[in-house]
C-alpha positions as CSV (number, residue, x, y, z in Angstrom):
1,X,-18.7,22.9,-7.2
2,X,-21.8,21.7,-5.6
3,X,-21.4,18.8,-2.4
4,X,-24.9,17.6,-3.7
5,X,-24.7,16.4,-7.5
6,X,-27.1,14.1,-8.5
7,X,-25.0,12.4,-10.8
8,X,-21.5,11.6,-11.8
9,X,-22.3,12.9,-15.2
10,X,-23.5,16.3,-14.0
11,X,-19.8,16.5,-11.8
12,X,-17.8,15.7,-14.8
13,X,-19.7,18.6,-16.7
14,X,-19.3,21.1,-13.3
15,X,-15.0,20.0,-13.8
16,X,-14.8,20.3,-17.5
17,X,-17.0,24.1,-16.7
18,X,-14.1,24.7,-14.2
19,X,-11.3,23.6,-16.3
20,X,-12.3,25.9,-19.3
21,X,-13.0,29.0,-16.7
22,X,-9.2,28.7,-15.7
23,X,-8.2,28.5,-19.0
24,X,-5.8,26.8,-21.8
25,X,-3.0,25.6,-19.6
26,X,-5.7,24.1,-17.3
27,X,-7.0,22.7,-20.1
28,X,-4.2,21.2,-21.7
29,X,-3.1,19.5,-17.7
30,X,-6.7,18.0,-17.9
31,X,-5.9,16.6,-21.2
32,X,-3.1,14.9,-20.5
33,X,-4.7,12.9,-17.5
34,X,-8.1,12.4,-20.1
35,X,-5.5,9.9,-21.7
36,X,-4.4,8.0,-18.1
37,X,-7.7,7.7,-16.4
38,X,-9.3,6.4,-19.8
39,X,-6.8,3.4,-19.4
40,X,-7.6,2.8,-16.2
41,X,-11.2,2.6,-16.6
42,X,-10.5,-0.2,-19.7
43,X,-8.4,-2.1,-17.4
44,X,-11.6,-2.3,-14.8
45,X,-14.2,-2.5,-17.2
46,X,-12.3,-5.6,-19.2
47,X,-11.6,-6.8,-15.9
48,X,-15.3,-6.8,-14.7
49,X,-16.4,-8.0,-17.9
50,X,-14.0,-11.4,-17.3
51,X,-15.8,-11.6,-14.0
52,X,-12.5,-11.8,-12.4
53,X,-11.3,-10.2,-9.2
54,X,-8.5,-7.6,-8.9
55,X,-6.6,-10.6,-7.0
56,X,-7.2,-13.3,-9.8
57,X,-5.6,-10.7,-12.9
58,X,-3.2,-10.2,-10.4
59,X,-2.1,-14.0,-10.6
60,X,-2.9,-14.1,-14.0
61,X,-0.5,-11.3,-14.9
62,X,2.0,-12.6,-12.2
63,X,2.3,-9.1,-9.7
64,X,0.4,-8.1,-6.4
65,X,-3.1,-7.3,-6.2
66,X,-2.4,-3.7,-5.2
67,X,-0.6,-3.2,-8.2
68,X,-3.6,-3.7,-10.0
69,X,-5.6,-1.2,-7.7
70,X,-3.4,1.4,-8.0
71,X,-3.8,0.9,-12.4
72,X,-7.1,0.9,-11.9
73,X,-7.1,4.2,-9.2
74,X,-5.3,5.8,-11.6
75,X,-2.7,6.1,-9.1
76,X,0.1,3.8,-11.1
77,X,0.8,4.4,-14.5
78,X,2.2,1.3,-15.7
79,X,5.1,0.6,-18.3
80,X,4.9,-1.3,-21.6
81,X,6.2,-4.3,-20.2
82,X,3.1,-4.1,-17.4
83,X,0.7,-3.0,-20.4
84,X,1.2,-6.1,-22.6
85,X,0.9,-8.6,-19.3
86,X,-2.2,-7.1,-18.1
87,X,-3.2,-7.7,-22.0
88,X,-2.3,-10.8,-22.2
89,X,-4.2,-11.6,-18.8
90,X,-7.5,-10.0,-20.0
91,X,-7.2,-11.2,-23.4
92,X,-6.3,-8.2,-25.0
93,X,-4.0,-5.9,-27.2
94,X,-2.1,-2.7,-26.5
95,X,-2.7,-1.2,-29.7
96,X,-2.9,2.8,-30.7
97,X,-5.7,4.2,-32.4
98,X,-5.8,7.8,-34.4
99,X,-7.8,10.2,-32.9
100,X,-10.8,11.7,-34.8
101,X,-9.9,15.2,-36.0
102,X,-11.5,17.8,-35.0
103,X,-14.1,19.1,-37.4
104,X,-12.7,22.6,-37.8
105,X,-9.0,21.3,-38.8
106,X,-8.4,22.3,-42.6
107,X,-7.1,19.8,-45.2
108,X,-3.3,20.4,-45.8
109,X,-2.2,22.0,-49.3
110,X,-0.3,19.7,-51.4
111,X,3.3,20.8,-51.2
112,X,2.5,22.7,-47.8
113,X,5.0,22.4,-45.1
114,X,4.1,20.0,-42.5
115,X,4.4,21.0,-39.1
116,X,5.9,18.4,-36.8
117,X,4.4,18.7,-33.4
118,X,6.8,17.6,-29.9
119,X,5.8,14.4,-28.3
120,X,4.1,15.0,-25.1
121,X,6.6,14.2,-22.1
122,X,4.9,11.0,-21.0
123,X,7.6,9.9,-19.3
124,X,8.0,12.5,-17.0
125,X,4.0,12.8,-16.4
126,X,4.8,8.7,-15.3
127,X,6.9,9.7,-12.6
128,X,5.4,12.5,-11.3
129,X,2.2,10.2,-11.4
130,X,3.9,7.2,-9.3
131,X,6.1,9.6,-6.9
132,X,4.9,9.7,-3.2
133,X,2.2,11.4,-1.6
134,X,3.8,13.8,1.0
């Protein structure tokens, strides 16, 4: 990677070039953090948007203001419990939405077996996500 990007654009392209180089398994670790960062960055933006400071959603949600750093680092990836306070203290819902499919994915037959894909092992990602620098 180049030291002298003019744009954090142009270093998420240089990463996602990178990622495909080294292959599907890097591929598949980069989307599984896609999913994490993305809810840190709504956390900050909704934040920003409510004009409030990390210490003021940290009252409002009732923990410490480096709890909310660390959500919105990335470096914390917080419960459900924590999800539906910081919700409720930026006015919002922890809701899922359905993914678009992907526009080479083939309607299923009618009577064709469905294939019943593994959940991904979120909560294992969580701890390895919160476990200590050494």
């Amino acid at each position: 990677m180049s030291r002298n990007r003019s744009s954090f654009n142009e270093f998420m392209d240089e990463v996602a070039e990178e990622t495909r180089a080294a292959g599907p398994e890097a591929e598949a670790a980069a989307e599984a953090l896609r999913g994490h960062f993305r809810l840190a960055a709504q956390v900050l933006r909704l934040r920003r948007e409510m004009g409030l400071t990390q210490q003021q959603l940290a009252k409002r949600v009732g923990v410490n203001q480096s709890e909310i750093s660390k959500i919105e680092r990335g470096a914390l990836a917080p419960g459900f419990r924590m999800l539906t306070k910081l919700a409720d203290g930026l006015n919002a819902n922890v809701e899922l939405v359905a993914r678009a499919k992907p526009a080479s994915s083939a309607r299923r037959r009618v009577g064709a077996p469905v294939r019943v894909r593994r959940a991904p092992r979120a909560a294992a990602y969580a701890r390895n996500v919160n476990r200590p620098k050494r």
